[in-house]
Every structure is written in structure tokens, then in C-alpha cells.
C-alpha positions in Angstrom: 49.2 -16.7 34.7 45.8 -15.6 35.6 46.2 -12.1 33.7 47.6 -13.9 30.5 44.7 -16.0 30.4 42.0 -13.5 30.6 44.0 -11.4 28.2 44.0 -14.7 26.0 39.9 -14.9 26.6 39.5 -11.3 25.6 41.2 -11.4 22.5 39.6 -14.6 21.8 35.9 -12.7 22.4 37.5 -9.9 20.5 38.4 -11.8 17.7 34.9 -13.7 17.4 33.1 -10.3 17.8 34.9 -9.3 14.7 34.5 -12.1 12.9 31.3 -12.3 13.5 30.6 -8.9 12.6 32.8 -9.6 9.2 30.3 -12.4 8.6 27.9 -10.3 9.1 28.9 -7.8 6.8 29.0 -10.3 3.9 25.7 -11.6 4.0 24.1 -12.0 0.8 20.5 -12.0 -0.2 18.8 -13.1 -3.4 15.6 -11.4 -4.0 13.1 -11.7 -6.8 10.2 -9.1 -7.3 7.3 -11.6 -6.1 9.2 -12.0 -2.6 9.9 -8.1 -2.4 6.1 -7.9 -2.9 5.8 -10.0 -0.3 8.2 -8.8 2.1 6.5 -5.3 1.6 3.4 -6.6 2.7 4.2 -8.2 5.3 6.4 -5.1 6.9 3.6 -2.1 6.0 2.1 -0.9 9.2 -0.3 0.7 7.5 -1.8 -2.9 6.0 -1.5 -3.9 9.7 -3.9 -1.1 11.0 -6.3 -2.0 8.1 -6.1 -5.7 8.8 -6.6 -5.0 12.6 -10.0 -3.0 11.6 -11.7 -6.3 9.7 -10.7 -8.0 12.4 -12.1 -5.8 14.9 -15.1 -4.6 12.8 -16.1 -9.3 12.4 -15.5 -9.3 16.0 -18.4 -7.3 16.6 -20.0 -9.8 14.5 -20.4 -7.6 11.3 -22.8 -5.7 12.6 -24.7 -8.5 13.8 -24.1 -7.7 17.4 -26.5 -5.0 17.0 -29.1 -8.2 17.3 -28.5 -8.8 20.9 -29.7 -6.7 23.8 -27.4 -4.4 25.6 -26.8 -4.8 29.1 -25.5 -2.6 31.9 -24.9 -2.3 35.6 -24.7 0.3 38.0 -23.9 1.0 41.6 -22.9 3.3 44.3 -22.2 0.4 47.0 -26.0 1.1 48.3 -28.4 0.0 45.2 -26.9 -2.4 42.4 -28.9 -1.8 39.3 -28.7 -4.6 36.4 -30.5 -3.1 33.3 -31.0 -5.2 29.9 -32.6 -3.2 26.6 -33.0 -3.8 23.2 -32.9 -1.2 20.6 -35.4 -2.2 17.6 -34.7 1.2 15.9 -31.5 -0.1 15.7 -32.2 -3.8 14.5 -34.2 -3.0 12.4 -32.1 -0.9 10.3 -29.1 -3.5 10.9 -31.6 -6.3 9.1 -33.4 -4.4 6.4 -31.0 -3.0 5.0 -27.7 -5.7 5.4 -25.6 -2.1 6.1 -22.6 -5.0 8.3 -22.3 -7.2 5.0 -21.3 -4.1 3.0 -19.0 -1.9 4.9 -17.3 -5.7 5.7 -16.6 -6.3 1.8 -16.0 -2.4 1.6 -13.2 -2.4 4.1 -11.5 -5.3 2.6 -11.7 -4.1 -0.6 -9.9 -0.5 0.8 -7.2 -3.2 2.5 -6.7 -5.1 -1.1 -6.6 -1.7 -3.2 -3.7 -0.9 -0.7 -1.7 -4.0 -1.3 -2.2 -3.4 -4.6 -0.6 0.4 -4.5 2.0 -1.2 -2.7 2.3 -4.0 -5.0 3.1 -0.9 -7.9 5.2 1.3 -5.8 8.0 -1.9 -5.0 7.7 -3.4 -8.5 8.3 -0.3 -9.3 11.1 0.4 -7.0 13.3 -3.0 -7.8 13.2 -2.1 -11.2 14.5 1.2 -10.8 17.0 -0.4 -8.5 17.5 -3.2 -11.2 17.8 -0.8 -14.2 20.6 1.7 -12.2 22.6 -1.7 -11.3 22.6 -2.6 -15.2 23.6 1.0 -16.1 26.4 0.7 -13.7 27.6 -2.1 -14.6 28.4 -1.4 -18.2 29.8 2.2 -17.3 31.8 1.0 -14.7 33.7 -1.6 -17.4 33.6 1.7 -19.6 35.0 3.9 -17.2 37.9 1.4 -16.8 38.6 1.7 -20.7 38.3 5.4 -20.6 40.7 5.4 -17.9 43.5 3.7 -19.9 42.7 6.0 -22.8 43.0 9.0 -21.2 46.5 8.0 -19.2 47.6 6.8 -23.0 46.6 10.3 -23.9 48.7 12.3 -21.4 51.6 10.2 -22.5 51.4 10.5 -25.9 53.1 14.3 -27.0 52.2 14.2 -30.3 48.3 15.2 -28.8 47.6 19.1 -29.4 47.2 20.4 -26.0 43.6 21.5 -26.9 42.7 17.8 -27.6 44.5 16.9 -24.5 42.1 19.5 -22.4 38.7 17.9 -24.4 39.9 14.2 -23.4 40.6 15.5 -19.7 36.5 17.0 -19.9 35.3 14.0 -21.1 36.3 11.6 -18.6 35.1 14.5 -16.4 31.7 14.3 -17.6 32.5 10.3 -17.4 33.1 10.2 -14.0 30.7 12.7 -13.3 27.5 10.5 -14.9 29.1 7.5 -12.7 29.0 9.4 -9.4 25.4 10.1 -10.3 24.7 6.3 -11.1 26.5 5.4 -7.4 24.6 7.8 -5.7 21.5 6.9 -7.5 22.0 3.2 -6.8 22.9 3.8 -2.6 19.8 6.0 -2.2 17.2 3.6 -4.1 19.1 0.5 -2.7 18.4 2.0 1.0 15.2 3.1 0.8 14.5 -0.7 -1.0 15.9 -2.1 2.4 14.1 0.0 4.6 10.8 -1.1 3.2 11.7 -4.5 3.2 13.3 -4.7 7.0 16.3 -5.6 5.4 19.4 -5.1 6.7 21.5 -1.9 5.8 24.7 -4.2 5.5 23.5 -7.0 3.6 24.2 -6.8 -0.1 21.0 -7.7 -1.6 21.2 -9.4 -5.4 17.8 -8.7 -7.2 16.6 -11.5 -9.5 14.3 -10.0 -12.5 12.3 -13.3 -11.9 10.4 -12.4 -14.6 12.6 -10.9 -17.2 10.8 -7.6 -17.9 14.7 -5.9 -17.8 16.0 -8.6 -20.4 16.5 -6.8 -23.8 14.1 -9.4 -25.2 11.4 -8.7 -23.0 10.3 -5.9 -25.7 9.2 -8.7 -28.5 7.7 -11.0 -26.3 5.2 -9.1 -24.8 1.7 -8.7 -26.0 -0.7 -6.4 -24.5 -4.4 -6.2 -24.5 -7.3 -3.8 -23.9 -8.3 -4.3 -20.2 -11.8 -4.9 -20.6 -14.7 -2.9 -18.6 -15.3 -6.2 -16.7 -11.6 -6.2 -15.1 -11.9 -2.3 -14.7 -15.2 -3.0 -12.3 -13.3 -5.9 -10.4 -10.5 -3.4 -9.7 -10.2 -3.6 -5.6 -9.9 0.2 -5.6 -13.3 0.8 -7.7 -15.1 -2.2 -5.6 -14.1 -0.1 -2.7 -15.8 2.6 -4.0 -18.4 0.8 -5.5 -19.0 -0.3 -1.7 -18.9 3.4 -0.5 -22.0 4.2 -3.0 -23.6 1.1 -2.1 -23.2 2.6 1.6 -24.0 5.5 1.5 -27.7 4.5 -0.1 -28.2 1.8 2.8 -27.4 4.2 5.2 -30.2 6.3 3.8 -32.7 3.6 4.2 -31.2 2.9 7.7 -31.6 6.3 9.2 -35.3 6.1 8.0 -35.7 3.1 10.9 -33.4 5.1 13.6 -34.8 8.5 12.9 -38.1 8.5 11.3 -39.8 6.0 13.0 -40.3 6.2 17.1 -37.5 5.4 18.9 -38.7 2.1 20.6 -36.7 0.4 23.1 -38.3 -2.5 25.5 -36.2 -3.2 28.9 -35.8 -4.8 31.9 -34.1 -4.0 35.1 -33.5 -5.6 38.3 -32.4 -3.4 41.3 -31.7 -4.6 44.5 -31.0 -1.9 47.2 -31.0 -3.0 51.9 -34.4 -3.3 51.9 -35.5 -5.4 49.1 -35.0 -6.2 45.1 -36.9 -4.1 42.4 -38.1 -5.5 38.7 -38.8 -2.9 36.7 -40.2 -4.1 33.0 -41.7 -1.6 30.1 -41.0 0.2 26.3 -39.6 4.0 25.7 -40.9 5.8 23.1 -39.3 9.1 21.5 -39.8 11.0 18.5 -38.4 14.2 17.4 -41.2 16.6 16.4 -38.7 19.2 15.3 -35.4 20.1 14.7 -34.7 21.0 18.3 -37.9 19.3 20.4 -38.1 15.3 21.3 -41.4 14.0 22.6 -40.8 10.9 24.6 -43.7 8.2 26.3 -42.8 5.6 28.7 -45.0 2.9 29.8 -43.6 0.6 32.9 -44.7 -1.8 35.4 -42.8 -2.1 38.8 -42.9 -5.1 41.2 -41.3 -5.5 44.7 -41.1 -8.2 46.9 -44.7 -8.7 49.1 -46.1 -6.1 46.7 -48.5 -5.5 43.8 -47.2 -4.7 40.2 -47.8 -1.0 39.7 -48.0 0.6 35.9 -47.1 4.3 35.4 -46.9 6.1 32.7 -44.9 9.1 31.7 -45.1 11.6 28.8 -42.4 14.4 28.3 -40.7 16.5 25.7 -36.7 17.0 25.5 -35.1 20.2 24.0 -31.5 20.9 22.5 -31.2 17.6 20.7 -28.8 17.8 17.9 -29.5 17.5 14.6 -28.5 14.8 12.3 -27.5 15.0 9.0 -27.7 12.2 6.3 -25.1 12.4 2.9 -26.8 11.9 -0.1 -25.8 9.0 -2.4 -25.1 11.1 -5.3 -21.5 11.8 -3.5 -21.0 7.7 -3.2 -22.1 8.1 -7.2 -19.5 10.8 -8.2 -16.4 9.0 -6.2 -17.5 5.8 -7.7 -17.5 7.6 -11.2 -13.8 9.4 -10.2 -12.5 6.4 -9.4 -13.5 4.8 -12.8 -12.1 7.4 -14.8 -9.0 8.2 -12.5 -8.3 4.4 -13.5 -9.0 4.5 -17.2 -6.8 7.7 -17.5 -4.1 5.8 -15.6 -4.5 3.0 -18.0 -4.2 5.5 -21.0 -1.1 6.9 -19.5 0.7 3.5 -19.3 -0.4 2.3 -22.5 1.2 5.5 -23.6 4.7 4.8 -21.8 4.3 1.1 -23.6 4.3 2.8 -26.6 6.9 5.9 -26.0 9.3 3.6 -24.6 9.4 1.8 -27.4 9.9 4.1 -29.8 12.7 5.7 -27.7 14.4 1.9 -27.1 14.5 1.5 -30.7 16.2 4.9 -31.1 18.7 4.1 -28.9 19.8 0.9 -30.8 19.7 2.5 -34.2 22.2 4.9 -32.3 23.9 2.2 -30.7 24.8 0.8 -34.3 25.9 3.7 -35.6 28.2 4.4 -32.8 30.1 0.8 -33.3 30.0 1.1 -36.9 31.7 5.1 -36.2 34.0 3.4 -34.0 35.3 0.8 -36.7 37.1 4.3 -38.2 38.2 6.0 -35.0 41.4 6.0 -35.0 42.2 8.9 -32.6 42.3 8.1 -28.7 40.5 11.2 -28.0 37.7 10.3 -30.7 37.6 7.5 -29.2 37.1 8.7 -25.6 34.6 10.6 -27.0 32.8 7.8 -29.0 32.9 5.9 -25.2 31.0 8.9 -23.5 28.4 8.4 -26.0 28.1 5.0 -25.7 27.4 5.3 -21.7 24.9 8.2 -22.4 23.5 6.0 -24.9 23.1 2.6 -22.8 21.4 5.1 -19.9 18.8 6.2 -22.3 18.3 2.9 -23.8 18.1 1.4 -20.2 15.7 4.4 -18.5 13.2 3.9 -21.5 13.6 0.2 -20.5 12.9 0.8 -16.7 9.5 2.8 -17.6 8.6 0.3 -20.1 8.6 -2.7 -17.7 7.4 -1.0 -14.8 3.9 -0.4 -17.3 3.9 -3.6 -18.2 4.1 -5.0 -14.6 1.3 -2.8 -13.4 -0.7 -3.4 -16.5 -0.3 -7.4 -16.1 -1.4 -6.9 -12.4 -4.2 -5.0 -13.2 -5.5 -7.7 -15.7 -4.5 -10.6 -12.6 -2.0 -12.4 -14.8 0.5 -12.9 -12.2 -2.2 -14.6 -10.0 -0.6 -17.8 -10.9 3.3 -16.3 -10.1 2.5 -14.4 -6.8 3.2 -16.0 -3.6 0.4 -17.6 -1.5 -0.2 -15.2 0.7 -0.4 -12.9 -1.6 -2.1 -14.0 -4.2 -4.7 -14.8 -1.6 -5.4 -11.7 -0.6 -4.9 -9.7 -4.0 -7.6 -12.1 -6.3 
């Protein structure tokens, strides 16, 4: 009895596993390209570093912690040393110059011109993965009809043997441009999961939420110029727009921590068995050369049941290291390659725009003729010939399609018309 009821228990945990597994197996997800955006975001490790560095950079206070004194203590269990100085070399480069405030808006300007390029590369993704799905569909219900022909074919004895052979090679090339497609569609649709944490096994349904694969998308669009306002807003030029702006205020900074004295006021308390030690003054260093530091140091000292005593201490330092400063003009030239890296972009797309057009309306000037050619087929093996055509056809009418929209997409992003469209968080952080 006991054996037959953990057999019974054990196929019953078998049978869930299975089940389970089954259920698994059939999940279905419906995706549109806003949420794929999203998703994207949201699993990029890369965004993650970049967000972790604004965080850590405002931490620090933007800079502003460079305001407040440093402290530091020291001890070797005999003499505990507390020691509080202020850097003014360092202040007052931080507030002349309001360096923080700009490498904060130049770091999240890097962060948003990375969501953007990310934005691109998985529109651009679910629309090849869109465009290969449409292409399979309609040669997959091709296929099927090429199938019956060709059986009808090697029935019918009245075909010449060479027409026979011909039919044979075109459904070879058939069936060769659909285990292209399949292949196509398995390695896109993986990589598409994989940079959405999507499972492997879930059959994911794309939804062109905003019909740029519809064949009436073509009409209904008008473009624009993108004007030189929306070019400067561009998160990638603002970032390097921010780098120039850098690289000029770290100029004026390194005039405070280099050219002037090096001036840093402290205070120290140390307290060893005997009795506690205040120790108050300013350190002064400058370097006269490329290799030789002259530093002065005033202090006073004062200890318990004691007078204060001032010293003063004068002393050069060899085998410093040189600093070097970057000109702006480098800040200049990447801002300038970044301008025209972007307007030769936006030349290239408008040029897809227009190519794809042309070549869509090729393909449905062929696509007529092939249906009016087909109207006075009567041989199967014409006819299994007009049918490779057709597919052929539909691919290049669909790839011109796939380039098309993905322009579009990017060229409506970089004007910010789907500010309206994106999701929240995104939207957010994009405009």
C-alpha cells in the first residue's frame, strides 16, 4: 500500500512538472516597440554603470564637497593625531569656475545619448524582426501552393521531362529562400530576447504600435528638415557641447591649483601619554620650475601648562611631476565632429526615405504585372515560376519597407515626436 501511494505521489509530481513545463512553453507575450524600448533600458548594464556614476558623482555633492574641510586621523596606539585642512587652491577653482555643475549635465547628457543609441538599435531590431515575420508569412502560404503544384506536376505525364527538372529547381530555390527567412527570423528573434530578458521559450507577438510596417504607412508620413535648433539639443552633441565647455573651465581651474601658491590653513590636535598638542598654521608651495617646489610654513604650537610657540619653515621639494593641461581647441573639434557626424547621419536617412521609396514603388509596379502575367498562365510550371517571383518580389518590397521605417523612427526620435507616445520612464529621461 505504502509503495503504490508514493508511486501514485510521484507520478502525480511528475505529471505537474510537465504540465507546468507545457504551460510554460506556451506562454505568449504581446510586445509593442515603446515597451521593447523600455524593457531595453531597463535590462542595459551599461545604462546601469552610467546611472551609478550621477549618482555617485551628486553624492559627492557635485563637486560641492570640495567646500568643506578634509579631515584625517592617525595613530600607532602611542600618539592619536586628528588633523582638519582646508584646501583654498581647490575651492577656489571649484567656485569660480562652477567645473561640478557642468561635468553633472555633461554626464547625464552621455547617459541620455546612450538611451538614445539604444532606443535606434531595438527599434531597429523589432522591425527587422517584424519585417522577416511578414515575409514569412506570405511565403510560407506560397510555399504551401507551390507544394501542390509541383506534386500536380510529377503526376501529370504529359510534362516534358526538362520542364519537370525546372519545376523541381524552383521549388528548390523556394524552399531554399524560406530556410533563409526561418533562420533569419530564429537568430533576430533570440538576440531580441536576450536584450529584453525575455525568455527563450516564450513566443513573443510584436505589435507595430505605430504602423510604420503597414503598407499605408508610406502616404501618411511627412517629413521635415530637422532644424539646427533640434540638432544642438541632440543629447549626444550637448554631451559634447559639455566636454568643450569642460575642458575651457578646467583651464581656468588649473590657473587657481597650479598658478597661484598652494595655500592650505590646518588644524591638528595630537594627544600622545604625556599630554595633548594643538597645532594651528597655513602651507604655502609653489612650483618655481618644472622639477623644483618651494614650500613656507608658518605654525603655532600650544601644549598643556605651556606657552604657544611660532616656527617657521622654508624648503624646496625636487622630482614633482609635471602636469599637463588639454587645450580647448580638442573640446572645439569633437563638438564640431559630433555636429557633422549627425548631420551626415541625417543625410543618409533622408536618403534611405527617399531610395526606399523609389524601390517600394518598383516592387508594386512589379507586383501588378506579375498578377496581370498570371491571369494567362496556364502552364503549372509557369506558374510555379510566376509564384517564385512573387515571393522574391514581396521580400524586396518588404526589406525596402524595413529600411524605410526604421529612418523614419529614428528621424521622428530625433525631432522628439514620440515624446508624447514613449513610456514614462522613458520619456522622462530621453526629453
Amino acid at each position: 500500500m505504502g509503495v503504490a501511494f508514493k508511486g501514485l505521489v510521484l507520478l502525480t509530481f511528475v505529471s505537474l512538472l510537465l504540465f507546468g513545463s507545457t504551460l510554460l512553453a506556451s506562454e505568449k507575450v504581446q510586445i509593442g516597440i515603446f515597451e521593447a524600448i523600455d524593457r531595453a533600458l531597463e535590462n542595459s548594464s551599461m545604462i546601469s554603470y552610467k546611472l551609478e556614476d550621477i549618482k555617485a558623482f551628486k553624492r559627492s555633492g557635485s563637486g560641492s564637497s570640495l567646500y568643506f574641510p578634509s579631515l584625517s586621523y592617525y595613530t600607532d596606539f602611542t600618539c592619536h593625531s586628528l588633523r582638519v585642512e582646508y584646501n583654498i587652491n581647490q575651492f577656489l577653482a571649484v567656485f569660480m569656475t562652477r567645473l561640478p555643475q557642468v561635468t553633472s549635465k555633461r554626464l547625464e547628457a552621455e547617459l541620455l545619448s546612450y538611451k538614445m543609441k539604444t532606443s535606434e538599435d531595438i527599434a531597429s531590431l523589432f522591425l527587422r524582426l517584424l519585417t522577416v515575420r511578414k515575409i514569412l508569412e506570405r511565403t510560407e502560404k506560397f510555399f504551401t501552393e507551390a507544394e501542390t503544384l509541383l506534386d500536380e506536376i510529377k503526376k501529370d505525364d504529359e510534362i516534358p521531362e526538362h520542364q519537370r527538372i525546372a519545376a523541381e529547381i524552383s521549388f528548390d530555390r523556394f524552399n531554399l529562400i524560406l530556410m533563409k527567412l526561418r533562420h533569419e527570423e530564429r537568430l533576430l528573434s533570440t538576440d531580441f530576447k536576450n536584450r529584453l530578458s525575455i525568455p527563450q521559450e516564450t513566443d513573443v507577438i510584436l505589435k507595430d504600435d505605430l504602423g510604420l510596417l503597414s503598407e499605408s504607412s508610406t502616404s501618411s508620413v511627412v517629413l521635415s528638415e530637422i532644424s539646427e535648433e533640434v540638432i544642438h539639443n541632440l543629447p549626444e552633441v550637448k554631451a559634447a557641447r559639455f566636454r568643450m565647455e569642460e575642458s575651457e573651465l578646467e583651464e581656468k581651474a588649473s590657473f587657481y591649483r597650479k598658478k597661484l601658491p598652494r595655500m592650505i590653513p590646518y588644524l591638528s590636535l595630537s594627544i600622545t601619554e604625556s599630554e595633548p598638542t594643538v597645532e594651528a598654521g597655513i602651507h604655502f608651495s609653489y612650483n618655481i620650475g618644472p622639477f623644483i617646489s618651494l614650500s613656507a610654513e608658518g605654525k603655532g604650537s600650544w601644549q598643556r601648562e605651556g606657552s604657544i610657540k611660532w616656527t617657521v619653515s622654508l624648503s624646496f621639494d625636487f622630482n614633482k611631476g609635471v602636469s599637463l593641461v588639454s587645450s580647448s581647441s580638442s573640446g572645439r573639434s569633437e563638438l564640431d565632429r559630433a555636429m557633422q557626424m549627425f548631420t551626415f547621419d541625417m543625410l543618409r536617412v533622408m536618403n534611405t526615405i527617399a531610395e526606399a521609396k523609389v524601390a517600394m514603388e518598383i516592387s508594386k509596379k512589379v507586383e501588378k504585372l506579375l498578377d496581370e502575367e498570371e491571369r494567362y498562365v496556364t502552364s503549372k510550371t509557369e506558374k510555379l515560376r510566376l509564384l517564385l517571383q512573387k515571393v522574391s518580389n514581396i521580400e524586396s518590397y518588404f526589406r525596402a519597407l524595413q529600411e524605410y521605417s526604421i529612418a523614419v523612427f529614428k528621424f521622428k526620435l530625433w525631432k522628439g515626436e514620440f515624446q508624447r507616445d514613449l513610456p514614462k520612464k522613458l520619456s522622462n529621461t530621453l526629453f
